[in-house]
N, C-alpha and C positions, 0 to 999 in steps of 0.2 A: 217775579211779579209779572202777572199778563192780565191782560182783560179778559172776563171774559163773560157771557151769556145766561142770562136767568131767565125763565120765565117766573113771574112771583103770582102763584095762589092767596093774595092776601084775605084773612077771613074778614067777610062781611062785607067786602068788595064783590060787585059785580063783574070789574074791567080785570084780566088775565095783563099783568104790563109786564115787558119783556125788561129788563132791569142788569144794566153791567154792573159788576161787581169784581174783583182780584182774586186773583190765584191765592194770596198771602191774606186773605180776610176770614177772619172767624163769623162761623154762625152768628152770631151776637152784631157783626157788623153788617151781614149779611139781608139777617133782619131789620135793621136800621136802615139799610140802604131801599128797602123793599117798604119799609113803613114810609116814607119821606114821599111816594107815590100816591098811597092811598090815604096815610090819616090828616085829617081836617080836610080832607078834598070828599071822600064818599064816604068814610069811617070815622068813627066817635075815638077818640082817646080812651082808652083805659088804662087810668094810671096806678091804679091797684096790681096791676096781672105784667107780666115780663112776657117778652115774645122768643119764641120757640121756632124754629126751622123742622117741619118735617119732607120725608120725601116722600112726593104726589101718589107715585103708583107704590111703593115699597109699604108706605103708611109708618116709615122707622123714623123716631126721631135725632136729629144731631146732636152729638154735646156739643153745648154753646159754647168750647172753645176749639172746637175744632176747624179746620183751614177747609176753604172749598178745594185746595188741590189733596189734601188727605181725603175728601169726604170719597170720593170716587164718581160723582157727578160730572156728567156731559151736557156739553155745551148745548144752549137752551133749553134742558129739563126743565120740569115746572118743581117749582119748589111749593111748599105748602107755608106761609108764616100766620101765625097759633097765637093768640092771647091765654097765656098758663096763669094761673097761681104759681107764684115766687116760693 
């Protein structure tokens, strides 16, 4: 377990916010940690759609259970977080 650096692309967000998250978090928490920044502050809820981790320049999506220390992501990358259909 470490701390460690995100940049979070949240969609429909203006503001890029730099966002800690753990070694031992799964995308899904990743996402969560990145939503708790941007929705009801600049972003609407959408409670129909699940959110999704992609990476910024790669354009690959994560499976949502995979760990930021498996994803192979460095510190402060911009992560992309995605309203999907479930």
């Amino acid at each position: 377990m470490a701390l460690f650096p995100i940049h979070s692309n949240f969609e429909r967000d203006f503001v890029i916010q730099l966002v800690p998250v753990d070694t031992e978090d799964t995308m899904d928490q990743v996402a969560e940690k990145c939503a708790h920044h941007s929705l009801n502050r600049r972003v609407r809820p959408q409670p129909d759609k699940v959110l999704r981790v992609r990476h910024h320049e790669k354009g690959e999506l994560f499976p949502r259970d995979m760990t930021v220390a498996d994803s192979g992501i460095r510190p402060t990358e911009t992560l992309d977080i995605l309203f999907m259909d479930s």
